[in-house]
C-alpha positions in Angstrom: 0.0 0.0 0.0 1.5 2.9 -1.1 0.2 7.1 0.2 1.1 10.0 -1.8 -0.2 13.3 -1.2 -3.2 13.6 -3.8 -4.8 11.6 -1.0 -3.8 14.6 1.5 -6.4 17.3 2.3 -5.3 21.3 2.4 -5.5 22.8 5.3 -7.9 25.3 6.6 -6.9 29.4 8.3 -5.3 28.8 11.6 -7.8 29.3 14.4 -5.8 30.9 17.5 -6.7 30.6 21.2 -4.9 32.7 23.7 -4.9 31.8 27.0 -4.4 35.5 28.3 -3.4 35.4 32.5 -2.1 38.4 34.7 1.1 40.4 34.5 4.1 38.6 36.6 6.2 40.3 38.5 10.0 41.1 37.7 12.1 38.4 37.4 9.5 35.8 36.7 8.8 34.0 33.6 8.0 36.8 30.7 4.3 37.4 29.4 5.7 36.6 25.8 3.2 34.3 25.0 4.2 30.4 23.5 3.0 29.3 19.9 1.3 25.6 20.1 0.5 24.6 17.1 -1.9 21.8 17.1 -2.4 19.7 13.5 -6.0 19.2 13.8 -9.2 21.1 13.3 -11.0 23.2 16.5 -13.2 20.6 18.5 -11.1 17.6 17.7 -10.1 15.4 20.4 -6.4 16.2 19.6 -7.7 19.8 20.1 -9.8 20.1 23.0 -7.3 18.1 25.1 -4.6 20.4 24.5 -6.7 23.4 25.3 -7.9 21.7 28.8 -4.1 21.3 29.3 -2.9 24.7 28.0 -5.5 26.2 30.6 -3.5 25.0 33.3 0.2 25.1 32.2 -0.3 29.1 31.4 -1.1 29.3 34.8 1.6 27.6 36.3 4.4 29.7 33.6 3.1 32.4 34.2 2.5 33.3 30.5 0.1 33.3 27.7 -0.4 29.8 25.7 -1.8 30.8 21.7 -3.1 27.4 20.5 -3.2 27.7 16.8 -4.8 25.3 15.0 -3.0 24.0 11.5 -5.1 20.8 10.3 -4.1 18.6 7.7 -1.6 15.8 6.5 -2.3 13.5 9.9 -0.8 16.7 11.5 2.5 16.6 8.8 1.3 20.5 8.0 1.3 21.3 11.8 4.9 19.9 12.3 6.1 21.5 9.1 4.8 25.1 10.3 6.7 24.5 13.4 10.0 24.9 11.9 9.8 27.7 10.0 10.2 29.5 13.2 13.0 30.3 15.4 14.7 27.5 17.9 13.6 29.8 20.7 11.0 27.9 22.7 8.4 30.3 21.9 7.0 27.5 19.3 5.6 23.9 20.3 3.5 21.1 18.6 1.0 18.3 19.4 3.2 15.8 18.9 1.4 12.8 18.8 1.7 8.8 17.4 0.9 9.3 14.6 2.6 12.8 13.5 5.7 10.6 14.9 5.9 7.0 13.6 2.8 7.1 10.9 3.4 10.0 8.4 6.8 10.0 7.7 6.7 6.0 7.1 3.9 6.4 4.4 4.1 9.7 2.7 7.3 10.4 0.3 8.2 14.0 1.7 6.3 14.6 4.9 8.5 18.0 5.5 10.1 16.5 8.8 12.2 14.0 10.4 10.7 13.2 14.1 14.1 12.5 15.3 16.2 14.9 13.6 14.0 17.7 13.3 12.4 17.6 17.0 12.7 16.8 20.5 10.1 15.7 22.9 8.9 17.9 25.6 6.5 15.5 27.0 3.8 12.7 26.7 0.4 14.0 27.7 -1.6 11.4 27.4 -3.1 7.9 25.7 -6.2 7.9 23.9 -8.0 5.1 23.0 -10.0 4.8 19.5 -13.3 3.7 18.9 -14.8 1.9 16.0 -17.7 3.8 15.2 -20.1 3.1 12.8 -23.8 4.9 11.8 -27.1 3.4 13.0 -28.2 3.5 9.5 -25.7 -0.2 9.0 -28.2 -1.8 11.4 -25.2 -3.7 12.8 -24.6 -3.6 16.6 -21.5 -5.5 17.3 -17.7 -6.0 15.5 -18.9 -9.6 14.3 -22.3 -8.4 12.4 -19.9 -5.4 11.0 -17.2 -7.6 9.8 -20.1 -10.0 8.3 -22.0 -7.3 6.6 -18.3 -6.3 5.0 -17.0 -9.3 3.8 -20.9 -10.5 2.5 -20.6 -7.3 0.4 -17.1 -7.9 -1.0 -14.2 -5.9 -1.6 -14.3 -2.1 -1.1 -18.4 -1.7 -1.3 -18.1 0.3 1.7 -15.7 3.2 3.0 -14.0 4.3 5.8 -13.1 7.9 7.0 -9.7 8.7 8.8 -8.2 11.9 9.7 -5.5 11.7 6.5 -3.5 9.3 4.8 -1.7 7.8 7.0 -2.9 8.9 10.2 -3.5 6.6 13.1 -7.0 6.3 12.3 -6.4 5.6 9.3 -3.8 2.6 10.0 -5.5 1.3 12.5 -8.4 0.8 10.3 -5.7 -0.7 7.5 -4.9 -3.4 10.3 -7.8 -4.4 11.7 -9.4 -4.8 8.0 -6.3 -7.1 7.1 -6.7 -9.2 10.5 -10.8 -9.5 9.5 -9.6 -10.4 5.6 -11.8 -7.8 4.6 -11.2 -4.4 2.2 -12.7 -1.0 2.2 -12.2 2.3 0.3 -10.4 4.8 2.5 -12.2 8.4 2.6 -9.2 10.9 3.7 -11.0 13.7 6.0 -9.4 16.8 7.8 -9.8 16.1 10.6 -11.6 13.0 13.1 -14.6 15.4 13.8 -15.2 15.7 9.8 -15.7 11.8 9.3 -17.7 11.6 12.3 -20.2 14.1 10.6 -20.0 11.7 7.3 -20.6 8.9 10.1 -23.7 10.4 11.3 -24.8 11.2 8.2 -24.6 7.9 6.7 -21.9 9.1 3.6 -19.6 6.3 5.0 -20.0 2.7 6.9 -17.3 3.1 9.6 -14.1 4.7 11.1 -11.8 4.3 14.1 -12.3 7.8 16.1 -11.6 9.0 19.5 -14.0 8.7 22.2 -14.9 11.8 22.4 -15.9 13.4 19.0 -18.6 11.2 18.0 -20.7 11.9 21.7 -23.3 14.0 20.6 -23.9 11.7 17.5 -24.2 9.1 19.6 -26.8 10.6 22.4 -28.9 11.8 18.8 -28.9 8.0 18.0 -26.9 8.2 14.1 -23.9 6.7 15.1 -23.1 3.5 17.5 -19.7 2.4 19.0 -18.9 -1.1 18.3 -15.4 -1.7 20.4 -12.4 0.2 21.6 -9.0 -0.2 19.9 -7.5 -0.5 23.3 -6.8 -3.0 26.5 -9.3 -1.3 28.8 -12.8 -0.4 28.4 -13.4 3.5 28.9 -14.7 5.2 31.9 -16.8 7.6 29.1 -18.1 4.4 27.6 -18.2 1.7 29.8 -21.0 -0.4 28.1 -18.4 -0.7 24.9 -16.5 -3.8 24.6 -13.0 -3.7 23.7 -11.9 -5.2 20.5 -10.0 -8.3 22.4 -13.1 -8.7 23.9 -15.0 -8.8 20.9 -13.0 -11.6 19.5 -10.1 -9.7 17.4 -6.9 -9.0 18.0 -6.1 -5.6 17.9 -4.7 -3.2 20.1 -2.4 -0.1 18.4 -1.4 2.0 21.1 -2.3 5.6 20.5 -0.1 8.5 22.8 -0.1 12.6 22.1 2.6 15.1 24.0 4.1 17.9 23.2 7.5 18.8 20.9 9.7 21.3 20.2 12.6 21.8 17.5 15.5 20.1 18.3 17.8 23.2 18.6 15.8 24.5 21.4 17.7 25.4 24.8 17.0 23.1 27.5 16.0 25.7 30.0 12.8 26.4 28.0 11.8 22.5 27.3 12.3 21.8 30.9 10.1 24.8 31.7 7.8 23.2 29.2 8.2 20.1 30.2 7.3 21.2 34.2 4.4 23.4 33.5 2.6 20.6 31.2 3.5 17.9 33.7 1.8 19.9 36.6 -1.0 20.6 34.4 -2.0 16.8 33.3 -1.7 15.8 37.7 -4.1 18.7 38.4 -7.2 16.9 39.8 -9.6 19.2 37.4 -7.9 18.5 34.4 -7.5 14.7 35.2 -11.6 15.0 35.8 -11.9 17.1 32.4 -9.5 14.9 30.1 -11.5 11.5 31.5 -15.0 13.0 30.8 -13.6 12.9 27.0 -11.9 9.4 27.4 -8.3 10.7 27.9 -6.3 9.2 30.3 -2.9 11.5 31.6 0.5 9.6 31.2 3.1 9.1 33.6 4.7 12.1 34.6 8.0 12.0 31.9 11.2 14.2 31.5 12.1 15.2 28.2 14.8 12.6 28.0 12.5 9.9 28.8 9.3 11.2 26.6 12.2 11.4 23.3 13.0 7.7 24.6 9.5 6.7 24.8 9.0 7.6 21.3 11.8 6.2 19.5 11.1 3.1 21.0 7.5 3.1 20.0 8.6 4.2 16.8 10.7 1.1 16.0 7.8 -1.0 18.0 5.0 0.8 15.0 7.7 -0.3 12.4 7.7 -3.8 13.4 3.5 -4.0 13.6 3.2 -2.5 10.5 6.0 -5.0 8.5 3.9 -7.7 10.9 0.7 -6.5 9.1 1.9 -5.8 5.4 1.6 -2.4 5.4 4.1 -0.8 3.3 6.5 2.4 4.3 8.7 4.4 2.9 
């Protein structure tokens, strides 16, 4: 399987959100505010989390947090944008899985090398996806789904991701070559975009996060069929996980923070302090789980940069496991 970037969708205007707090006093941190730029659209789960997180970490250093919002590419536009400006510390990006491993292994000129380009600041947080599907399918578990599919025969039915080689799109790759089953892939902006389509009944099935399809859900147009994950979710405890379900999937899904690699290490480990504070504060651990986020372990930059590489050769390995071509 090969990506190139006719299957990539532009991007759309930034959207900024400043998170504006008091004057500090001399000597402090300064009120010059920090860039995060964020590779999905507004009200994505990639997006909401960081702005419940931003909240906080302003606060605690003492200076304004601008999200800007640069969807498109699986977040490759969004880590492109980043380097275009100055190794200062004033500039971060939602680093996540699939910004790190996913992109630069399909596409031919993503714009970036994770490793060479940036360094990580922290991991935030591990967010299960759910298979979610509309009502309109009349199917209410994995098995029916996978039935309907493969009854139907190759590509009948598509599937939405968030962009050509995102994590919702792979994981949607792996689970259909587990099943034995094929379906056309429907590149969106964004996870919030396909779960529209979802609702509407334009395509049979996506993996999402747990949060964007909600208020789908409560209208009755979509259903969630399993999470992609080893635990059931607190947000939707009456969903089975896909082990439970009889398949044998589980891709790990992480999102942190990043900065360029030239960046001094006083400002990361301000960064990296600040964020870390942010994802233990009680309210935010309340607010991230009422969207089926769970906080990671409190990391230092060192150990987050570690904990990527290594997932990153661990992705490489599942994806030659699965037949999934890279670059």
């Amino acid at each position: 399987m090969k990506f190139t970037r006719r299957h990539i969708m532009q991007s759309v205007p930034a959207i900024p959100a400043t998170f504006l707090l008091p004057r500090v006093a001399a000597g402090q941190a300064t009120s010059r505010p920090i860039r995060w730029l964020v590779g999905f659209p507004a009200g994505s789960g990639t997006d909401v989390s960081v702005r419940i997180i931003a909240e906080t970490a302003s606060r605690i250093l003492g200076q304004p947090l601008v999200i800007e919002n640069r969807p498109g590419a699986s977040g490759a536009i969004a880590a492109t944008a980043t380097k275009t400006f100055p190794a200062d510390g004033y500039t971060v990006f939602s680093m996540e899985m699939g910004a790190y491993s996913l992109v630069p292994h399909f596409l031919p000129s993503p714009g970036y090398d994770s490793v060479r380009d940036f360094r990580m600041v922290s991991v935030l947080l591990y967010l299960p996806l759910v298979l979610t599907v509309p009502s309109s399918l009349n199917v209410s578990t994995v098995g029916e789904f996978v039935s309907l599919i493969k009854a139907r025969g190759p590509n009948q039915f598509q599937f939405g991701s968030s962009g050509a080689g995102s994590i919702t799109h792979v994981t949607m790759e792996a689970f259909l070559r587990e099943v034995g089953a094929k379906m056309e892939h429907v590149p969106y902006r964004g996870t919030n975009f396909t779960v529209q389509d979802l609702a509407a009944g334009r395509i049979a099935a996506g993996f999402t996060d747990a949060n964007s399809p909600i208020a789908f859900l409560q209208s009755g147009q979509v259903k969630l069929l399993a999470v992609a994950g080893a635990d059931r979710l607190a947000l939707h405890p009456t969903v089975p996980t896909l082990r439970e379900s009889g398949f044998n999937l589980d891709l790990p899904y992480w999102q942190g923070v990043a900065a360029l690699r030239a960046v001094p290490d006083t400002m990361v480990n301000r960064i990296n302090d600040a964020v870390n504070q942010a994802i233990n504060d009680p309210q935010v651990i309340r607010r991230l789980s009422e969207i089926g986020m769970t906080p990671a372990e409190r990391m230092t930059p060192q150990v987050a940069d570690d904990f990527a590489r290594n997932g990153d050769a661990a992705v490489r390995t599942k994806l030659s496991e699965l037949g999934l071509a890279t670059q």
